[in-house]
N, C-alpha and C positions, 0 to 999 in steps of 0.2 A: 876599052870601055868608053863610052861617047858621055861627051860631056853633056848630052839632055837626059843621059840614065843619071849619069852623077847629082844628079839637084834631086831627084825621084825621092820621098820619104821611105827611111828606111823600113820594111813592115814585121815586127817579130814574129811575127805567124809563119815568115820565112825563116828565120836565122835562130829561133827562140823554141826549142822539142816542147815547153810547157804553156808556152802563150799558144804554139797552134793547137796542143789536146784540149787547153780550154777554148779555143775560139771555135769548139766540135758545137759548145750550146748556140752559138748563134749562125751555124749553119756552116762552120770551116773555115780554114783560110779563103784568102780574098784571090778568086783565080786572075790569070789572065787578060778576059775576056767582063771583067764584072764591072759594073760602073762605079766610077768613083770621082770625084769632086761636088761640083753647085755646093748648096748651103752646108751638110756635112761634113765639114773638114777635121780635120784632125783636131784642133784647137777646140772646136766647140764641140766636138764627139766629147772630150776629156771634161773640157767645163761641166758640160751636163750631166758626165757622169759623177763628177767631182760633188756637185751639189745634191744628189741624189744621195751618194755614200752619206754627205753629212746629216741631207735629213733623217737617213736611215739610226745614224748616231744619237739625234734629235728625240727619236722615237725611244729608241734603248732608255732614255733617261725621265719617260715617262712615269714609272713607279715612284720617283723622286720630284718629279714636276708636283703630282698630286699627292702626294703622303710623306716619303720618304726624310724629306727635307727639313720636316717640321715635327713632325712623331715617331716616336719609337727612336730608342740609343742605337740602334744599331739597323733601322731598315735601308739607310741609304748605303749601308756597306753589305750588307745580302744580297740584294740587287745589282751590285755595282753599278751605281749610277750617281755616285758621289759629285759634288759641282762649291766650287770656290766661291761661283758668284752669286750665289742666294743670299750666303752666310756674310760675303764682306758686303753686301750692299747696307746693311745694317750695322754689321760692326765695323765696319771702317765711317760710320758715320757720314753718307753718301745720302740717305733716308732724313736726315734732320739737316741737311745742305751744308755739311763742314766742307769748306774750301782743302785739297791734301798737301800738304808740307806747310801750309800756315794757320791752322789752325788742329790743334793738339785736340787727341779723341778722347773722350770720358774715358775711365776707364770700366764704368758700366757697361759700354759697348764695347770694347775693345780688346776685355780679359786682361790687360797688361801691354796691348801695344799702345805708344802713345801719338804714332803717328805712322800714316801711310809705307810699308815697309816694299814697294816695286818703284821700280823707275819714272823717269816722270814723263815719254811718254805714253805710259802703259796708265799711271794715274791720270794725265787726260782723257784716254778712252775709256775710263772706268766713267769720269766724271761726264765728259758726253751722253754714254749711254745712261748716268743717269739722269742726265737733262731730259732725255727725251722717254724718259720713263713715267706711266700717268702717274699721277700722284691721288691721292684719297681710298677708300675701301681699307680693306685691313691689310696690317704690318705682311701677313704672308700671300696675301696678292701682289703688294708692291713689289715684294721680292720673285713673287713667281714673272710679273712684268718685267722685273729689270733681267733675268735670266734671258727674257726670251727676248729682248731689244739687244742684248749682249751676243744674242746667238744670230740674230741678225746681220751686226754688225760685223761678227768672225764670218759669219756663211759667206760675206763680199770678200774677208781674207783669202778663204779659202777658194774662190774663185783665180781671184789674181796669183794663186800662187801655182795653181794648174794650168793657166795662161801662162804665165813665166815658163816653168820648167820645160812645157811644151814648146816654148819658142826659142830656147836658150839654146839648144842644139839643133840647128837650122834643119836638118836631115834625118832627125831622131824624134820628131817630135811625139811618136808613139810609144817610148816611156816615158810618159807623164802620165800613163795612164797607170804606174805604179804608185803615182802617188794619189792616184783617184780611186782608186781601189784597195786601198792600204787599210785591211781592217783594224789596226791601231790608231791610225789618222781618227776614224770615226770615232771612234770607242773614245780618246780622250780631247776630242776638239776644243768640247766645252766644259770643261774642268778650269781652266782657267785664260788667262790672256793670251798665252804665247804666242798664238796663229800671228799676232800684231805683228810681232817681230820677226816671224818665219816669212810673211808675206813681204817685209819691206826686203827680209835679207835675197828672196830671190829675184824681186824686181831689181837687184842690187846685184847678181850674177847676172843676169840678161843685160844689163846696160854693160856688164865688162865684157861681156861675150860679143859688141855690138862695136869695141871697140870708144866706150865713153866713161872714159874711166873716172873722170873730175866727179860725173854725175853719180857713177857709180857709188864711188867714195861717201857722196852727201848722203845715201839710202843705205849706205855702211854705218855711217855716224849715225845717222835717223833710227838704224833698228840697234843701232848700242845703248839708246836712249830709250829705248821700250824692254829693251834684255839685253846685260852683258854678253852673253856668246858670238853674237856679230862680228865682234872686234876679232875674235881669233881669225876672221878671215885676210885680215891683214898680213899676216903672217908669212902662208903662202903665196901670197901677193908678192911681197917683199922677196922671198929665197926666188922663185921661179923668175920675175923681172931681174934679181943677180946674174943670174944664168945666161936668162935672153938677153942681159944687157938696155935691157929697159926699164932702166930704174926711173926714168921722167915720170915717166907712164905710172907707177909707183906715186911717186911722191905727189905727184897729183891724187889721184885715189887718196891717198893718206891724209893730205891737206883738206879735201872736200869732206872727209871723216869726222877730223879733228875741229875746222869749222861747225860743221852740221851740230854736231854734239852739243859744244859750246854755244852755240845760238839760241839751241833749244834747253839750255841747262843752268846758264846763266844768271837769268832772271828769276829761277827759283833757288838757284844755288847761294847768291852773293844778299847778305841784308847788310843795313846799314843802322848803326844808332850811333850816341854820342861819342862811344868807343872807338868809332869809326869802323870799318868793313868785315862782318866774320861771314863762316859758313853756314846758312839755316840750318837748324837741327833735322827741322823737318826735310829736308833734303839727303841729310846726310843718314839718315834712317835705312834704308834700303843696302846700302854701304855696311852700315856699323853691324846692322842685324843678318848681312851674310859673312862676316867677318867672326861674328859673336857664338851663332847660334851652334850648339853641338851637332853630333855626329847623329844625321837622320837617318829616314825609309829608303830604302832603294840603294845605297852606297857599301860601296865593300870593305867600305870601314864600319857600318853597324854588322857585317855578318860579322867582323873577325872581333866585333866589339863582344859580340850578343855568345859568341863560342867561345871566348877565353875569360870574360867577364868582365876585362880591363874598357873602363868608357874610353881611352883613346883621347884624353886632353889634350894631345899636340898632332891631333887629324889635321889642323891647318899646315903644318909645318911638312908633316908624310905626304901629303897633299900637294902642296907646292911643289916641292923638291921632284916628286914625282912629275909632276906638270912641266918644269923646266927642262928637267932629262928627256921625258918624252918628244918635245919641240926639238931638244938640240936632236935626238934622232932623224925626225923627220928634217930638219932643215940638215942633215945628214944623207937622208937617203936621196930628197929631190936633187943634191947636187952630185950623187954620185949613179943614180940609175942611168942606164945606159941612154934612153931619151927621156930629159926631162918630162915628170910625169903633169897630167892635164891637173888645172887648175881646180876641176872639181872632187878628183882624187884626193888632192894636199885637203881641200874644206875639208873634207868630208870626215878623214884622220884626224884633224888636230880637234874638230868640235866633238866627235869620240870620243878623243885622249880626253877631255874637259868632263866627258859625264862619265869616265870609267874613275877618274881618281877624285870626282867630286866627292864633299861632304854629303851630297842628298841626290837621290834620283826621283824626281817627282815623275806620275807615271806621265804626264804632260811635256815631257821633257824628249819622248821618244821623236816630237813634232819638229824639233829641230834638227831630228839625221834624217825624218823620210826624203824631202827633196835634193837633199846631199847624196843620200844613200842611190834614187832614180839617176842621176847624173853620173855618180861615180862608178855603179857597176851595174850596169840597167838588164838583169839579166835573173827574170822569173823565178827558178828555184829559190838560187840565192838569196832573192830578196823575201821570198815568202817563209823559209827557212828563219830567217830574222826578224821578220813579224809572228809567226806563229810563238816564239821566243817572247816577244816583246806583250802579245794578249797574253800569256801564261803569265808573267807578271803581273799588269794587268788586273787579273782577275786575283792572284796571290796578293795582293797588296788591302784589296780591301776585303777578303774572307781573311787576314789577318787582326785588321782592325775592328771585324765584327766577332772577331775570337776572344781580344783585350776588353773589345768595349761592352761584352755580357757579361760581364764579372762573373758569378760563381758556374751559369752553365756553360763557359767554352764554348760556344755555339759557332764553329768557322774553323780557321787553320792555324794550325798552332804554332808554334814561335820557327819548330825546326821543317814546319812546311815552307815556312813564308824566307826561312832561308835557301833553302830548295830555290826556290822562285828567282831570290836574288842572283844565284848561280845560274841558273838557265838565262835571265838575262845578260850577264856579262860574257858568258861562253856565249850567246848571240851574235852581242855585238863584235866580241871580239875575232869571230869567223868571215862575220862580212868585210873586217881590218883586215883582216891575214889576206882575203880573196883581191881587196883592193892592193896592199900591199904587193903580192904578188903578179895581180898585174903591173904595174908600177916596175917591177924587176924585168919583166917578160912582156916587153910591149905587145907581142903579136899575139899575145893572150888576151888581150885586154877587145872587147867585142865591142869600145864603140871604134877603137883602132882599124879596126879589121878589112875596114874600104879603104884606108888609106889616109884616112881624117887624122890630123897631129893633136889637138886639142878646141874644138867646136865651140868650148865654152871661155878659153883662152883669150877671144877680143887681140891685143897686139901678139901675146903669147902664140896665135897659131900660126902653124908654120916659121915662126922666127928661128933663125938658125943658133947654136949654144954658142956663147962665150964664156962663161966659165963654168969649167968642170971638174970633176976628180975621180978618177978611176972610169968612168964614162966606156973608155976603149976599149979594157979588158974585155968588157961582155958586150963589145959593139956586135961582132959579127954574130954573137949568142942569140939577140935582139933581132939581127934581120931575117935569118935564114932558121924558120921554125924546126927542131927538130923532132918533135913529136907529132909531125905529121907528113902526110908521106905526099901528096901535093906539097910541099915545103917552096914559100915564095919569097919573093924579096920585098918587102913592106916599104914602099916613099913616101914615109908621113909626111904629111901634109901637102901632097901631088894629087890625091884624087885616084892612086892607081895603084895597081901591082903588075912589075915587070918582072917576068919571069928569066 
């Protein structure tokens, strides 16, 4: 194999039975002989598809733009096209210019929260967008503006997170277009902020995959500060740098994390009065109220809640204990699979393991495994297998809510559908686990493996050779010489090659 094929992007339409039957609408795989490069590249094929899908999602939420939002108990859950940001631009007191964490919300607005319950910088982005939100007309056009300044602001998310992904795996850059066409991506883009923090975390794999890891680290910290989930990427940071013995490279990362965070947190965290130095309340809100709050929608603690009738008071504790065992597994399996598994494998597992044993599955939450999910097993069925899972939820979540919220006519799905729905997402996600998992066991299974690549998104991680292992050997030769196929080669990750 000559080293100018090797830099060649990899095309699924070759390697992928479901990307070439769909690439039949647009006239077939890419032969031979067809032209390809000038302005069209890969990167901006995806961006443009990326902002397409979202406006397409944009549109979906049009029954809610003009009605839904403001009339009728139950039209925005009919439609599915429920949105966070209408609702808190007013009740979080955004509309009458309350500053968030220093200034406490009526509780006319607020129903009983008294202060901004997200991170702070997710309440910056809120407050930005509403800066630049017009002000005058009526309460339900302000809100209909600040939607759509808020959807502005994510559509540039979601840009950058298609550029990311695309670029993170130097030779692959044509799964990102899983994550451009991810009809869940659309469906809940703009339900709430997350894209924020989805967007920093993958400009935050691209810079490790690039080899900068300090930097990395700061857009680690930066998206812990708009959403906790980020940090779990530290994680496998950590086990996989054990291995390669690049723990520098680690604590850097870690340090530029743990600065970032603190930079940005600080000055809303720390007040001062006579007393001398405490923790703002307002700061500490976000904290107390996921600490506090019981057993929600989406979590396999409200099915086994809602089936045995028990509310589940000590879901934090099931919870944790769970989260802890799952980690020590995985920081279990990375050291013991036969090649330490790619970087985007361990994310993509441990922020899983986070929304399988959480308290609450918001449906906005599926946006933090798509770009994890493209990177760690970039391979069509699969992945469409896990979103068609992910819209059935989805759609189960809010005909549940328009079930509760008709009172006496039931109008929607009823308690033992929407558990239905629950199950189908977790046997979801938990098959695209099993599939990454088992790649992870069976490296020459694993398709982005498959040229010879060690880990693409790795940064020092690729191609480093293991220094500490355990059990490693037993399934060494298991690992090189595929037995389930009868071409059966010898894989040298991270060489560029297969010698036979």
């Amino acid at each position: 194999m000559s080293s100018d094929r090797d830099e060649r992007p990899v095309r699924p339409t070759v390697e992928d039975e479901v990307a070439a039957a769909g690439s039949e609408l647009i006239g077939g795989p890419m032969g031979r002989r067809a032209l390809a490069g000038g302005w069209w590249t890969p990167v901006r094929v995806i961006a443009l598809v990326a902002i397409g899908m979202f406006a397409l999602g944009m549109v979906q939420k049009l029954p809610c733009y003009d009605h839904g939002w403001f009339f009728g108990a139950t039209t925005q859950y009919t439609h599915a096209c429920y949105s966070d940001i209408p609702h808190l631009y007013t009740g979080r007191g955004f509309d009458a210019g309350l500053i968030p964490y220093f200034d406490r919300i009526p509780q006319s607005l607020s129903g009983g929260m008294d202060y901004l319950e997200y991170p702070v910088l997710t309440g910056l982005f809120m407050e930005v967008a509403a800066l630049f939100t017009p002000g005058g007309g009526t309460v339900q056009h302000r809100e209909q503006m600040y939607w759509f300044v808020n959807a502005g602001m994510l559509l540039a998310c979601t840009a950058v997170i298609a550029v990311c992904v695309a670029r993170t795996h130097r030779r692959r850059p044509w799964d990102a277009l899983l994550v451009a066409l991810a009809p869940a991506f659309a469906l809940t883009a703009t339900i709430n902020w997350d894209l924020f923090a989805v967007a920093l975390t993958a400009a935050a794999m691209l810079l490790w995959s690039r080899g900068r890891g300090i930097a990395a680290g700061v857009l680690i910290g930066l998206a812990a500060a708009a959403k906790l989930y980020p940090l779990l990427l530290l994680g496998p940071l950590f086990v996989l740098c054990l291995r390669a013995g690049r723990l520098r490279a680690f604590a850097g990362a870690a340090a530029g994390a743990a600065g970032a965070w603190l930079v940005v947190n600080l000055p809303v965290m720390i007040t001062h009065d006579a007393g001398g130095f405490h923790i703002r309340e307002g700061w500490a809100k976000f904290y107390t109220f996921s600490q506090d709050r019981p057993v929600d929608f989406g979590s396999v603690w409200l099915f086994i809640s809602q089936r045995t009738g028990n509310p589940l008071d000590d879901a934090n504790t099931y919870a944790s204990l769970l989260m802890v065992l799952g980690c020590l597994g995985l920081g279990a399996l990375a050291l013991c699979a036969p090649r330490r598994p790619r970087f985007a494998q361990l994310a993509f597992l441990v922020v899983a393991l986070f929304i399988l044993v959480n308290k609450v599955y918001s449906p906005q939450y599926v946006l933090w495994l798509v770009p994890l999910a493209a990177l760690a097993r970039p391979k069509w069925r699969d992945f469409l297998v896990w979103q068609a899972c992910e819209v059935l939820y989805f759609l189960g979540i809010w005909f549940y809510l328009a079930y509760t919220g008709s009172g006496d006519k039931h109008q929607g799905l009823p308690p033992e559908g929407y558990q239905l729905a629950i199950v189908v997402h977790l046997l979801g996600t938990l098959y695209l686990c099993a599939l990454v998992v088992r790649d992870i066991l069976m490296p020459e299974r694993d398709v982005v493996r498959r040229d010879g690549s060690d880990d693409p998104s790795g940064g020092v991680l690729d191609g480093a050779p293991d220094l500490v292992v355990a059990g490693a050997a037993r399934r060494a030769r298991h690992a090189a010489y595929p037995q389930d196929r009868a071409d059966a080669t010898r894989v040298q990750w991270g060489t560029g090659s297969r010698n036979p």
